[in-house]
Backbone of each chain as ProteinMPNN parsed JSONL, in Angstrom:
{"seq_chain_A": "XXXXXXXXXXXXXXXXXXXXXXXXXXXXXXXXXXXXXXXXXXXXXXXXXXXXXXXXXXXXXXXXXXXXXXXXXXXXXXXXXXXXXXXXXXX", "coords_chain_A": {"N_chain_A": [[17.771, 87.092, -162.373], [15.144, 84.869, -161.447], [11.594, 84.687, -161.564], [9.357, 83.111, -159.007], [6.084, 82.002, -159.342], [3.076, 80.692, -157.73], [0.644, 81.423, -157.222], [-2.976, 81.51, -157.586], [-4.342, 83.544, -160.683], [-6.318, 86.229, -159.272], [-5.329, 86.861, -157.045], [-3.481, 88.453, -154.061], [-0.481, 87.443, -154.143], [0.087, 86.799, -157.131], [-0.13, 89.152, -158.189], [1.632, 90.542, -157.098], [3.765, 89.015, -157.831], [4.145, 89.031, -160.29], [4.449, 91.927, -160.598], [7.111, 91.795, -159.879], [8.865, 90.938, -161.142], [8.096, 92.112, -163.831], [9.607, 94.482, -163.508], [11.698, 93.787, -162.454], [12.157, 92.598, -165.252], [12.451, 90.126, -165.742], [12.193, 86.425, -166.019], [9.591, 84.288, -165.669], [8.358, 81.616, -163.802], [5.277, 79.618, -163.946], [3.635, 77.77, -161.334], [1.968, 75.067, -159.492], [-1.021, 76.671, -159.019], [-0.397, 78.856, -159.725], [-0.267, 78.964, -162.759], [-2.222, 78.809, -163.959], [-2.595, 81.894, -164.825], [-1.288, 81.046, -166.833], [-3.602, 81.374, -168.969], [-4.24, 83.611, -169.804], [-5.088, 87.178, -169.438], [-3.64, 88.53, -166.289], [-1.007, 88.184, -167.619], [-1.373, 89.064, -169.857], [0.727, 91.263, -172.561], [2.895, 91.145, -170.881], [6.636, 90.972, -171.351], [8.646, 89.302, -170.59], [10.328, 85.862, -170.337], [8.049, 83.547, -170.147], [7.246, 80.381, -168.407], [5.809, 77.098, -167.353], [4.767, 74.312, -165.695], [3.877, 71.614, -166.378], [3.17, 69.173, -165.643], [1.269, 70.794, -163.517], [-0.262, 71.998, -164.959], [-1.428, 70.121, -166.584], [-3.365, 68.894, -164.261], [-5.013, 70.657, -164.305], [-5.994, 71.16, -166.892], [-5.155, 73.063, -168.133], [-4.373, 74.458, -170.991], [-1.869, 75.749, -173.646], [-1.676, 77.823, -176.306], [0.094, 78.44, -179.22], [3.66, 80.294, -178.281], [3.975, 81.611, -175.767], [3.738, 80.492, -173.574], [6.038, 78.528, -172.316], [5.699, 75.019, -171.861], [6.974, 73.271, -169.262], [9.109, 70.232, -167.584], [9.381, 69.119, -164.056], [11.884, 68.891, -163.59], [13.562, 70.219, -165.482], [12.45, 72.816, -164.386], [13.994, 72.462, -162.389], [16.317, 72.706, -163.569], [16.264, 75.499, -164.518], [15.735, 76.638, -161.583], [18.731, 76.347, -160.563], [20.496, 77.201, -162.227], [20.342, 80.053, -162.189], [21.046, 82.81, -161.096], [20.06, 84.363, -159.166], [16.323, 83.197, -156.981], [13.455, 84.262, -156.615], [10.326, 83.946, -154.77], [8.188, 81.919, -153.023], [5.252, 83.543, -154.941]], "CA_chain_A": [[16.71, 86.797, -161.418], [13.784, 84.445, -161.636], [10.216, 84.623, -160.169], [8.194, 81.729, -159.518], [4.356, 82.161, -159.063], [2.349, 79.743, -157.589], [-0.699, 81.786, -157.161], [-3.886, 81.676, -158.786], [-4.38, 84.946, -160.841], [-6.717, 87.581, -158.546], [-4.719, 86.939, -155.759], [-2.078, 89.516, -153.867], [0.837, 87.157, -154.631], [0.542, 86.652, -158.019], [0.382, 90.352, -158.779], [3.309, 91.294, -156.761], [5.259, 88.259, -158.469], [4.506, 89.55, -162.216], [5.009, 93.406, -160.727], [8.483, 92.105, -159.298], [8.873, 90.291, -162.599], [8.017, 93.152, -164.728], [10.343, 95.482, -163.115], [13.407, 93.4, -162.893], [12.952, 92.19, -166.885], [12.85, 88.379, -165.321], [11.632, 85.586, -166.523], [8.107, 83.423, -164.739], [7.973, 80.135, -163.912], [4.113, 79.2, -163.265], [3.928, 76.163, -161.163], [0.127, 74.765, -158.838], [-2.481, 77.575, -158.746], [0.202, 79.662, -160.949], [-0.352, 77.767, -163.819], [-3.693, 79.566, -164.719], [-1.685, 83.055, -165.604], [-1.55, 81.417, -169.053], [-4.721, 81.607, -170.145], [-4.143, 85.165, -170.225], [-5.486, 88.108, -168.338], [-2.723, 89.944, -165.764], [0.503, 88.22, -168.271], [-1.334, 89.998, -171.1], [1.435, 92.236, -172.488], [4.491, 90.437, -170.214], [7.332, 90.857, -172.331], [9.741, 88.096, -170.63], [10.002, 84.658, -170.964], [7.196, 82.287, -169.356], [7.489, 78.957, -168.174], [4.897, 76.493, -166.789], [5.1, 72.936, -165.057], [3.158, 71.054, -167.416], [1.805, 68.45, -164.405], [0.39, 71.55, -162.696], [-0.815, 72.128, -166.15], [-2.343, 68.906, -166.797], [-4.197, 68.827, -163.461], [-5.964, 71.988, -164.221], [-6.889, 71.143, -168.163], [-4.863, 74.275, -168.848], [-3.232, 74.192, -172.376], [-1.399, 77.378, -174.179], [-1.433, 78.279, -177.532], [1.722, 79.303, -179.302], [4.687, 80.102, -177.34], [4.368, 82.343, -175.45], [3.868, 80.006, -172.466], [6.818, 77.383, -172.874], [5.842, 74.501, -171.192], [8.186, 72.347, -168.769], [8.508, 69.425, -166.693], [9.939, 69.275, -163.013], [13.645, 68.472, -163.983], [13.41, 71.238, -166.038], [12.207, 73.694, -163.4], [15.024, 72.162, -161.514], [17.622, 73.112, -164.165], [16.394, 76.999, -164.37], [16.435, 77.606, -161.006], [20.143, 75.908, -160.135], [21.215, 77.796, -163.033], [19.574, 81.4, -162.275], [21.854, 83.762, -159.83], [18.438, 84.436, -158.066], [15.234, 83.033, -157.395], [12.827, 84.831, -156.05], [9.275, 83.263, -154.862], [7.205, 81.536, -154.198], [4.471, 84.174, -154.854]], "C_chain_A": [[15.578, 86.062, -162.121], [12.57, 83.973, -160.968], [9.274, 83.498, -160.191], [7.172, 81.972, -158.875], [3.559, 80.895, -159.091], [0.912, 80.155, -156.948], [-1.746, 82.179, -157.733], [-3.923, 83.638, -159.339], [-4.891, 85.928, -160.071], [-5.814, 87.598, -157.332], [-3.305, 87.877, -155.745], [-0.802, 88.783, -154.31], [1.078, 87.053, -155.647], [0.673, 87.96, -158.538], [1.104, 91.224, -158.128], [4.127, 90.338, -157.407], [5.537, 89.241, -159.657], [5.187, 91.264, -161.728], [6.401, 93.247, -160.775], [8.882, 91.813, -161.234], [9.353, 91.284, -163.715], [9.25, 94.373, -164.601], [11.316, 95.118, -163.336], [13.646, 92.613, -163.913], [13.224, 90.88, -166.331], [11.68, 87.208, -165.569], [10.727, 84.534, -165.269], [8.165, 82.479, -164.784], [6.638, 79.893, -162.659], [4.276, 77.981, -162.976], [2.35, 76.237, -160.015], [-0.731, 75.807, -159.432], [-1.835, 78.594, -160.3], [-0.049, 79.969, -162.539], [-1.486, 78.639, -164.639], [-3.376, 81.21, -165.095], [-1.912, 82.437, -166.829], [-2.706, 81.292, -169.485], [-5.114, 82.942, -170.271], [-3.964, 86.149, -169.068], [-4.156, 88.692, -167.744], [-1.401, 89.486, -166.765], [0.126, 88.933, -169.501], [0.099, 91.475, -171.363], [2.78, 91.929, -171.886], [5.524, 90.635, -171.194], [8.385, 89.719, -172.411], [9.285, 87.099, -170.602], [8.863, 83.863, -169.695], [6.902, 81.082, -169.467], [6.167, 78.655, -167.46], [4.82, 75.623, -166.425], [4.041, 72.106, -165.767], [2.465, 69.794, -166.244], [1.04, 69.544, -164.127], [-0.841, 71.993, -164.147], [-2.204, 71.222, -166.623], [-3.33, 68.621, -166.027], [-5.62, 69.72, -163.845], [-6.8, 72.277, -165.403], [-6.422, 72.588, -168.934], [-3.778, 73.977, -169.767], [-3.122, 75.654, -172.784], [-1.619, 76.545, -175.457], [-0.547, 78.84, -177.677], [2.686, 79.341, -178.147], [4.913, 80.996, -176.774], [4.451, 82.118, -174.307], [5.115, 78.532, -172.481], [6.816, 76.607, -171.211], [6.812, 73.643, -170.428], [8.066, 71.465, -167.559], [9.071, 69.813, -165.099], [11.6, 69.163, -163.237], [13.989, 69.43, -164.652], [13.518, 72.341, -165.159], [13.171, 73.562, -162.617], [16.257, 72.953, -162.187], [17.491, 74.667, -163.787], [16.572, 77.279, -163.264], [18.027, 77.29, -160.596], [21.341, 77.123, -161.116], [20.79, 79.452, -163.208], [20.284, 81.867, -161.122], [20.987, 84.101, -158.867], [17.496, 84.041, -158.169], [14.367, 83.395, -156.696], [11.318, 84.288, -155.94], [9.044, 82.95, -153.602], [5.825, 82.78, -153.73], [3.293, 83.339, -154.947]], "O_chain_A": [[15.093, 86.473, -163.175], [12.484, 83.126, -160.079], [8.599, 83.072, -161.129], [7.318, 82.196, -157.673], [3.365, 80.184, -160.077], [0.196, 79.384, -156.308], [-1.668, 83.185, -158.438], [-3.647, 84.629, -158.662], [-4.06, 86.827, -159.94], [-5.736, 88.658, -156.71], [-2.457, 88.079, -156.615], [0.022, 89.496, -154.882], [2.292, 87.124, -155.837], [1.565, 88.096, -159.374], [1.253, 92.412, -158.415], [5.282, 90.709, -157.619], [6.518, 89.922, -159.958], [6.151, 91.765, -162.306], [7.098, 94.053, -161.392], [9.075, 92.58, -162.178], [10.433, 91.35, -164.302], [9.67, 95.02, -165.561], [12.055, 95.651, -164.164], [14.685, 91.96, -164.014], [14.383, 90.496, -166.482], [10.486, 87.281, -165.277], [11.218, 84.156, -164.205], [8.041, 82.02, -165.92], [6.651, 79.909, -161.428], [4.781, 77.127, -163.704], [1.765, 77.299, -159.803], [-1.123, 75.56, -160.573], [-2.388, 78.908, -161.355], [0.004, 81.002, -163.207], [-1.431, 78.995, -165.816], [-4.244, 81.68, -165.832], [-2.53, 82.957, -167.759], [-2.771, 81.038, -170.687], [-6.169, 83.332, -170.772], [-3.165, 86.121, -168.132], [-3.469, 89.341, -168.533], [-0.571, 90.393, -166.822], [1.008, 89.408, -170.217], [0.329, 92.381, -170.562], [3.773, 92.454, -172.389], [5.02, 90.323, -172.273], [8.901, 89.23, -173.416], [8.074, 86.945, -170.761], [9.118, 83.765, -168.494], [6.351, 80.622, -170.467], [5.455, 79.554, -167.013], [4.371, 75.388, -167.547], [3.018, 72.285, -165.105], [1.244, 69.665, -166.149], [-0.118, 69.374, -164.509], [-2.05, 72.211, -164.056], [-3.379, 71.485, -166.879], [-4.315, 68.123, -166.572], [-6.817, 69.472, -163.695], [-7.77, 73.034, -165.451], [-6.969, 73.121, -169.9], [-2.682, 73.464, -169.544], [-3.898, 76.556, -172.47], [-1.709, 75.338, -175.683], [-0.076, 79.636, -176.865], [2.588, 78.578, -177.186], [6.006, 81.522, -176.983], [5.006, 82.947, -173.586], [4.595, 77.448, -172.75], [7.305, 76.934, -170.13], [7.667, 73.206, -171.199], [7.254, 71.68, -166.66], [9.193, 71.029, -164.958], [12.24, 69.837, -162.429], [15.168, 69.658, -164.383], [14.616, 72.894, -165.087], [13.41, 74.574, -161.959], [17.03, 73.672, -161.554], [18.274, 75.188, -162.993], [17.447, 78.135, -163.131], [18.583, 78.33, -160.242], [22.432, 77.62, -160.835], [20.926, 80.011, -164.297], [20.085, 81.242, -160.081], [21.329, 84.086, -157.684], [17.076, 84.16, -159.32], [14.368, 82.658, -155.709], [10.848, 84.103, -157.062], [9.662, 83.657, -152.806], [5.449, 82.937, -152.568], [2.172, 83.843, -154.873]]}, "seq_chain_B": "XXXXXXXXXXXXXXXXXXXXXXXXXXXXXXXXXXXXXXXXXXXXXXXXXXXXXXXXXXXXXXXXXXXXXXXXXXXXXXXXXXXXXXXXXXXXXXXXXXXXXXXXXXXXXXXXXXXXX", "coords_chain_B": {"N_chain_B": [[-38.701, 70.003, -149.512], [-35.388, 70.804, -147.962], [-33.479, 73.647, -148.718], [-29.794, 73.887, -149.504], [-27.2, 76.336, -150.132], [-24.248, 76.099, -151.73], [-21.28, 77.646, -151.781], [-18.739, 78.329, -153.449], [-15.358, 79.79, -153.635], [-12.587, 79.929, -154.454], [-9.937, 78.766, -156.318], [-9.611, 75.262, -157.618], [-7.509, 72.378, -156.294], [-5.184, 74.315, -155.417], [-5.672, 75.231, -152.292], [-7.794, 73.34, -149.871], [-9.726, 73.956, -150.545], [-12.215, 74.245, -152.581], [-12.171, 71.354, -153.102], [-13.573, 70.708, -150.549], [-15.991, 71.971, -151.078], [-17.096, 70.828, -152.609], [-17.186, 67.992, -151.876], [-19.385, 68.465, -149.841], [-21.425, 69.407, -151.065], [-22.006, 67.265, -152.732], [-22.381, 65.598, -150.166], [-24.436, 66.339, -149.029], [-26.339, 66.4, -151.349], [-26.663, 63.534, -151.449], [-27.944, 63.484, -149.044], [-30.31, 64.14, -148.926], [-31.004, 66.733, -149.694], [-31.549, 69.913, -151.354], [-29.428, 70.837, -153.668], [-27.511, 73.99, -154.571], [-24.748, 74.765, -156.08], [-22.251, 77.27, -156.279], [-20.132, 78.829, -157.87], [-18.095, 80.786, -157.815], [-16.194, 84.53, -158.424], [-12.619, 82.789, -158.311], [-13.48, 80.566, -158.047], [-14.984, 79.786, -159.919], [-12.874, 78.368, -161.723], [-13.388, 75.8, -161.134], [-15.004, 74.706, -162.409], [-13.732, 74.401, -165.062], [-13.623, 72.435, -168.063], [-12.046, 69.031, -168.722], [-8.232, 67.852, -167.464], [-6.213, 66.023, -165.974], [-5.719, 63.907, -163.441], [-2.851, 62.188, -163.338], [-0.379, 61.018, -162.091], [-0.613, 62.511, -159.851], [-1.861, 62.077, -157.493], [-3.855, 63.641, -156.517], [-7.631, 63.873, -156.525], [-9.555, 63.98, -159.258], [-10.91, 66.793, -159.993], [-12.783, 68.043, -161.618], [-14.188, 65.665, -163.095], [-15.44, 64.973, -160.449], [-17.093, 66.92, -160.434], [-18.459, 67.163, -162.514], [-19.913, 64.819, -161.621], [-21.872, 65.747, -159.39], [-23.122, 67.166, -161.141], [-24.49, 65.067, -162.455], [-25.66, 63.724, -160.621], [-27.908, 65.819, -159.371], [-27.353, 67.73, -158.304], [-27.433, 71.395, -158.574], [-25.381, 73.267, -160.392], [-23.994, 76.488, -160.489], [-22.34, 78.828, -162.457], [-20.854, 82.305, -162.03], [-21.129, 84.304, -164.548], [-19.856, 87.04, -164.351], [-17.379, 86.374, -163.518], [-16.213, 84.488, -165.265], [-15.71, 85.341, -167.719], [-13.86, 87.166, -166.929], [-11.834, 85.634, -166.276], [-10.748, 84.735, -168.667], [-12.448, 82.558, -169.588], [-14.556, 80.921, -171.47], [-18.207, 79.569, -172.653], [-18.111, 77.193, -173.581], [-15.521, 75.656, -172.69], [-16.227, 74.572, -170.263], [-17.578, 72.468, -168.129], [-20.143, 70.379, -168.93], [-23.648, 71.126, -167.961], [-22.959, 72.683, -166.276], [-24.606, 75.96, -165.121], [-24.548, 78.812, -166.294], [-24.569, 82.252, -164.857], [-26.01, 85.262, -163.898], [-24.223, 87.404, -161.432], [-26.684, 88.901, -159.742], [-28.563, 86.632, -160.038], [-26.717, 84.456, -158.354], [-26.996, 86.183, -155.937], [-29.925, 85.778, -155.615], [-30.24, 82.983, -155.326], [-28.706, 82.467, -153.26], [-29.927, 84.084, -151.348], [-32.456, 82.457, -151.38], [-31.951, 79.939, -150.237], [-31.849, 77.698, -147.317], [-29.538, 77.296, -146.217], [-26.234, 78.821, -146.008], [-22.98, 77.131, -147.195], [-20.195, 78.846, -147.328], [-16.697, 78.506, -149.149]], "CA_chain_B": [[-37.008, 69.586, -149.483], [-34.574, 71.814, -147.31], [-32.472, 73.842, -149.541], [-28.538, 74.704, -149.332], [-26.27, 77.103, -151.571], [-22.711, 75.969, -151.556], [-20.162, 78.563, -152.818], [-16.923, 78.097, -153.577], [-14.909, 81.114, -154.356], [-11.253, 79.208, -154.152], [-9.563, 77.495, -157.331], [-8.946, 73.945, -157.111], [-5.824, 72.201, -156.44], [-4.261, 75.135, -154.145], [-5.895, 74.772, -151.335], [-8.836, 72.233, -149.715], [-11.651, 74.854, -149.874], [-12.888, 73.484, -153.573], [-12.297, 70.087, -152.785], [-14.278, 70.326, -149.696], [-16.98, 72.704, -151.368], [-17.435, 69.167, -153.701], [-17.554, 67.136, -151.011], [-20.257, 68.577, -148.962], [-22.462, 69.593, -152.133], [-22.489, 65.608, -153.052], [-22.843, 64.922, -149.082], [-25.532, 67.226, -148.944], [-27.585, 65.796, -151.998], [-27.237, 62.596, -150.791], [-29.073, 63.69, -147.433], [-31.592, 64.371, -150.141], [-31.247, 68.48, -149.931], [-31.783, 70.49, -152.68], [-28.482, 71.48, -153.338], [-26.711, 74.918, -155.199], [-23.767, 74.715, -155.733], [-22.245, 78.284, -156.777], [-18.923, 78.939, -158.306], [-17.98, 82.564, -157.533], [-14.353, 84.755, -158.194], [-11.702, 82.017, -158.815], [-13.914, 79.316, -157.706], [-15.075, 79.588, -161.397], [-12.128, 77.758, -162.037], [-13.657, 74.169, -160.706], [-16.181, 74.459, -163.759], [-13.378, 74.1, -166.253], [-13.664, 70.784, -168.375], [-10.41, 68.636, -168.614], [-7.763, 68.232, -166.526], [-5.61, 64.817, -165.722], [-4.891, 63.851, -162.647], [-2.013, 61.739, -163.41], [0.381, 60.611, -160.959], [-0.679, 63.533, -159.06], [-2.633, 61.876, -155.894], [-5.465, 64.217, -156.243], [-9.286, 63.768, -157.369], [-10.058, 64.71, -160.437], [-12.502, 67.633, -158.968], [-13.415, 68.137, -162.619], [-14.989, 64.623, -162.899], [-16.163, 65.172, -159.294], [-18.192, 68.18, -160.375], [-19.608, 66.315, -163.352], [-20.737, 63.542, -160.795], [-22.413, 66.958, -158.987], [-24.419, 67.623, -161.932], [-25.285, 63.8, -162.598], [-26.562, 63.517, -159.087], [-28.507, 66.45, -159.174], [-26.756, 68.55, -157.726], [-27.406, 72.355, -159.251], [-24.305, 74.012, -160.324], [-23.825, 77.221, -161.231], [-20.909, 79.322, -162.405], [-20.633, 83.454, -162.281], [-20.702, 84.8, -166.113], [-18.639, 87.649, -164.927], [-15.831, 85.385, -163.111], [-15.746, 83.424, -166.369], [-15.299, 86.227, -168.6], [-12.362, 87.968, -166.281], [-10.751, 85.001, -165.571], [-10.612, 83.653, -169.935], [-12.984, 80.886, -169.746], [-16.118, 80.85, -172.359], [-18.842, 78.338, -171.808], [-17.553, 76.033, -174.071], [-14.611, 75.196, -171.597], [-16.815, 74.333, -168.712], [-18.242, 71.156, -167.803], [-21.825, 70.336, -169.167], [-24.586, 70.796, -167.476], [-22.88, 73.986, -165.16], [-24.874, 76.344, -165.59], [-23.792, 80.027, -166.356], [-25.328, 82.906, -164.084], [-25.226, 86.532, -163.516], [-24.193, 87.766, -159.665], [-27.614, 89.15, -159.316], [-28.902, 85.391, -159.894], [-26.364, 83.993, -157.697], [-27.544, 86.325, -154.725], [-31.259, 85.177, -155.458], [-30.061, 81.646, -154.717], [-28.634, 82.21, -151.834], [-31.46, 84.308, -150.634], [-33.875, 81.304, -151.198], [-31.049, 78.84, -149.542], [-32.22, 77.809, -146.085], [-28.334, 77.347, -145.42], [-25.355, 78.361, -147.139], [-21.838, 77.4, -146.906], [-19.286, 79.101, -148.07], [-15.655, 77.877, -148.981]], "C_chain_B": [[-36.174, 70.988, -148.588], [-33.476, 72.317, -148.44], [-31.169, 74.456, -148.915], [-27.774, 75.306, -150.577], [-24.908, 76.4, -150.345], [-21.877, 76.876, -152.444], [-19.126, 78.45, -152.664], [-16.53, 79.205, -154.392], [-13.169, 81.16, -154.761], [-11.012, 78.741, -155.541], [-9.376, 76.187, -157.045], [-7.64, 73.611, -156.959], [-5.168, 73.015, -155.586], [-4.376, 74.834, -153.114], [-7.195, 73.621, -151.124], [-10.004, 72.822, -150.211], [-12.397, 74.038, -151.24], [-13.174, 72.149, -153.442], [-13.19, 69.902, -151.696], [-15.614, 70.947, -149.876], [-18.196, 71.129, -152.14], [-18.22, 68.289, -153.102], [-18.514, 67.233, -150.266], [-21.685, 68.856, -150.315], [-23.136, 68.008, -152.552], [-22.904, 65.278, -151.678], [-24.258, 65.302, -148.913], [-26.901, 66.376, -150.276], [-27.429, 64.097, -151.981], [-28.352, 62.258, -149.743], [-30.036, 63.785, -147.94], [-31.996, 65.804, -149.853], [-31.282, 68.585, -150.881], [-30.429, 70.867, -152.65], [-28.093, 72.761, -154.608], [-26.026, 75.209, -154.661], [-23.535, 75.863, -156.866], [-20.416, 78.858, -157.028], [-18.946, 80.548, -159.097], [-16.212, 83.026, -157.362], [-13.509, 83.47, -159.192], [-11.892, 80.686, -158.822], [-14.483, 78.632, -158.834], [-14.269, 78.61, -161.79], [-11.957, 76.276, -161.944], [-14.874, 74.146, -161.894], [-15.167, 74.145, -165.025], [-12.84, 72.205, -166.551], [-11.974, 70.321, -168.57], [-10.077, 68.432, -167.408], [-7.346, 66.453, -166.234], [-5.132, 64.935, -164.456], [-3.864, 63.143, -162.828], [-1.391, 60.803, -162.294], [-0.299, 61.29, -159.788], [-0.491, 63.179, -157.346], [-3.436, 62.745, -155.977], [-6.886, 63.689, -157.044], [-8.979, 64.27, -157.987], [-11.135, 65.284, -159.683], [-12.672, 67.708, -160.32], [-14.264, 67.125, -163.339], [-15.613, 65.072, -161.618], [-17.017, 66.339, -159.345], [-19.019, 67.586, -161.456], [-20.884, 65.196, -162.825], [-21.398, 64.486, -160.097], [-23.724, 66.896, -159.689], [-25.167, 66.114, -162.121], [-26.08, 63.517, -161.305], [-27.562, 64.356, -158.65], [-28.563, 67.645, -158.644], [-26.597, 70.111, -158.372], [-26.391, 73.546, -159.293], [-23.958, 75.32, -161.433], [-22.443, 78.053, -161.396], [-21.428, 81.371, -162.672], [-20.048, 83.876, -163.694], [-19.269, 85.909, -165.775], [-17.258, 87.162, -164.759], [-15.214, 84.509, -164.352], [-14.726, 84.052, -167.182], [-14.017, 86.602, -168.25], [-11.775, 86.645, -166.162], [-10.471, 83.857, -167.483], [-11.224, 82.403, -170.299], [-14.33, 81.396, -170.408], [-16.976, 79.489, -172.194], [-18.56, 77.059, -172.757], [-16.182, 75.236, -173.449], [-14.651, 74.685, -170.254], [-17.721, 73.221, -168.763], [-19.624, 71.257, -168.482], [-22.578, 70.25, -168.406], [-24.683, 71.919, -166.079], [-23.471, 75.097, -165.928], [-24.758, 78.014, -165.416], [-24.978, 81.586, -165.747], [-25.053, 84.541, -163.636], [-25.435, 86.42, -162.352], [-25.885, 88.114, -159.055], [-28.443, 87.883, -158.754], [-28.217, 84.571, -158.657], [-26.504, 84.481, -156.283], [-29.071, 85.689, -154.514], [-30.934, 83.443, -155.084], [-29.69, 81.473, -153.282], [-29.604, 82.881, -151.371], [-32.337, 83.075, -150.175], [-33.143, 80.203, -150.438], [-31.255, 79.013, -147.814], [-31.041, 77.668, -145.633], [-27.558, 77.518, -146.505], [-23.556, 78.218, -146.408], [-21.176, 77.874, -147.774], [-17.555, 78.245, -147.76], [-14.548, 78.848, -149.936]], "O_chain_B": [[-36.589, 72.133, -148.768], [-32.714, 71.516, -148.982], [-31.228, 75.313, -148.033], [-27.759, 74.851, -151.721], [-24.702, 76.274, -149.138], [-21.846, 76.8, -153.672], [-18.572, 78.482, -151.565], [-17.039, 79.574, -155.45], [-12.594, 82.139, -155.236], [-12.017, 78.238, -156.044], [-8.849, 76.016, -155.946], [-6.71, 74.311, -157.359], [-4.419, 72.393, -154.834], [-3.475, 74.175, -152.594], [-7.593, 73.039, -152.133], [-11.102, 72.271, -150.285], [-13.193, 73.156, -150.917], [-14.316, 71.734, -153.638], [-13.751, 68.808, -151.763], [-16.474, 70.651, -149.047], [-19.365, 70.745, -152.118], [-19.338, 67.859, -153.387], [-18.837, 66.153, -149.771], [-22.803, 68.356, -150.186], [-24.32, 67.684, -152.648], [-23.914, 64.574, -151.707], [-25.132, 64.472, -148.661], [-28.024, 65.951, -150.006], [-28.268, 63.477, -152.635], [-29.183, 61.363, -149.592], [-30.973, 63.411, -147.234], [-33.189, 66.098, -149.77], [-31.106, 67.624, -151.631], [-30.073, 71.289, -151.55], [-28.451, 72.398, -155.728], [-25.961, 75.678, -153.525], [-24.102, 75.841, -157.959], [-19.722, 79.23, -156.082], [-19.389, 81.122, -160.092], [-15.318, 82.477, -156.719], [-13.692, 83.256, -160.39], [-11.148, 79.807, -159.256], [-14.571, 77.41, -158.953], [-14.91, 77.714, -162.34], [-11.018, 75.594, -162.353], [-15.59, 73.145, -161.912], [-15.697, 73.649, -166.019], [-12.241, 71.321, -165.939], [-10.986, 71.055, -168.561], [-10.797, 68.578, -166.42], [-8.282, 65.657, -166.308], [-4.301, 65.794, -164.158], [-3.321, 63.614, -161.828], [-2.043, 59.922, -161.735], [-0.536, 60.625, -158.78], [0.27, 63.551, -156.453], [-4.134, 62.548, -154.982], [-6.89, 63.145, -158.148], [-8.135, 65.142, -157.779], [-11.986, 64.722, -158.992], [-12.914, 66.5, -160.325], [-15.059, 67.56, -164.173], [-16.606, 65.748, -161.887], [-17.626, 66.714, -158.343], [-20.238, 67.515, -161.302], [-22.003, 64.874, -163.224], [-22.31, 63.689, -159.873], [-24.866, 66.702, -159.273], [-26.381, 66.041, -161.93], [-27.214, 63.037, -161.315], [-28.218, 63.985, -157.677], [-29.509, 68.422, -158.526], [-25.453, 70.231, -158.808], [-26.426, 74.529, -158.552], [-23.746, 75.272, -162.645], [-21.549, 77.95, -160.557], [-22.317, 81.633, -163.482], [-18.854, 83.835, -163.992], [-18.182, 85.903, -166.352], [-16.28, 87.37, -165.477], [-14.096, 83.997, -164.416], [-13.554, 83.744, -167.398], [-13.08, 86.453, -169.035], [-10.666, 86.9, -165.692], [-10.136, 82.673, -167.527], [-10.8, 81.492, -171.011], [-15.059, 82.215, -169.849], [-16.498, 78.478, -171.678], [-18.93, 75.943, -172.394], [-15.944, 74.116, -173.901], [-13.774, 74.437, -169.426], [-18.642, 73.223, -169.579], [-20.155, 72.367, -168.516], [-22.496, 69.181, -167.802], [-25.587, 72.113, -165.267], [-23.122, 75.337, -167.084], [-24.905, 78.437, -164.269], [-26.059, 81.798, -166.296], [-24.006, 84.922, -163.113], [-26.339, 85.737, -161.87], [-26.25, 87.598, -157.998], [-28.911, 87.809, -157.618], [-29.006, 83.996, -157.908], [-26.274, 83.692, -155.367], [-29.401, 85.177, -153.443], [-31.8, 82.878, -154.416], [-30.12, 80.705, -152.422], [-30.41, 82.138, -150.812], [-32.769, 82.784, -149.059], [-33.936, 79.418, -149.919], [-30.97, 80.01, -147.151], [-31.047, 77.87, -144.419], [-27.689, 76.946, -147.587], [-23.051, 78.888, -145.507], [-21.329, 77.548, -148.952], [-17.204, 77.647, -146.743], [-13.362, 78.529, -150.02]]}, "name": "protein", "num_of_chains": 2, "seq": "XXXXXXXXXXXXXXXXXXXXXXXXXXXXXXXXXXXXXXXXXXXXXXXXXXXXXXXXXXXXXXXXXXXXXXXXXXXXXXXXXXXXXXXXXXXXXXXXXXXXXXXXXXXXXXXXXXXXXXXXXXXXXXXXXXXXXXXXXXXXXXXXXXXXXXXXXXXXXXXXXXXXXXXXXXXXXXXXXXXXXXXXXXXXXXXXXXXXXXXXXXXXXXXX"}
């Protein structure tokens, strides 16, 4: 399974994505509003993998440090979900 | 001068509400109001510097808030929204200026109109 979050952090959808997230051990792909999860705050602590759409990225002036946000483009985002048995979203 | 508070409590980019918080803050100090403009919650998030539009098709609202402050336009941002949401004031446009909640009700108090967005 993988959850894609496209809502800015305080908001109800992004912290039912990460809860679903968290629970079923599945990997995040932040994409628009999403995007701002990496500069920390509720993914503090996340243990699975997180992705990010690097336009939605670029719009917003939001850059990661290290890897714990691995950025990616749209073609990309295309591959994980085609290739993910579930995708669950958009939060 | 007639004064207005504009608050924006929205991120940019998701939906219109920032983009149209922009737009009426610059319409507004054109009309030659006093304007405050108040970036509250997630709306914090139109104070951070950077940001390419690219291909996109959208404004740069992060230039469009700089052109805010060049015009006169008085923009402030919520210290604690900054703090909770990872942004220090070195990540935020020049010239926005950083405000506790208490401050940002005294503005709107003194605001003969405010919109919110």
């Amino acid at each position: 399974m993988m959850v894609v979050i496209k809502s800015s952090p305080e908001t109800q959808g992004a912290r039912q994505g990460l809860l679903l997230a968290r629970q079923g051990k599945a990997p995040v792909v932040l994409i628009q509003n999403g995007v701002y999860l990496a500069l920390g705050g509720p993914l503090a602590g996340f243990e699975g993998r997180v992705f990010a759409v690097v336009e939605d990225m670029k719009l917003r002036g939001v850059e990661v440090q290290g890897d714990a946000v691995k950025p990616i483009g749209y073609d990309e985002l295309v591959g994980l979900m085609a290739g993910d048995e579930k995708v669950v979203g958009l939060f | 001068m007639e004064k207005i508070a504009v608050v924006s409590m929205r991120p940019p980019y998701g939906d219109i509400n920032a983009a149209e918080a922009v737009r009426h803050a610059l319409g507004a100090t054109g009309e030659g109001l006093e304007v405050s403009m108040l970036l509250v919650e997630e709306g914090v998030l139109l104070a951070r510097k950077g940001g390419e539009e690219g291909e996109s098709g959208f404004t740069n609202l992060a230039d469009a808030v700089a052109d805010c402050v060049d015009l006169g336009v008085n923009v402030y941002a919520d210290r604690e929204s900054l703090l909770r949401l990872g942004l220090d004031e070195g990540q935020i446009i020049k010239g926005v200026r950083t405000v506790s909640y208490p401050e940002v009700a005294e503005i709107i108090t003194r605001a003969d109109r405010t919109m919110i967005f």
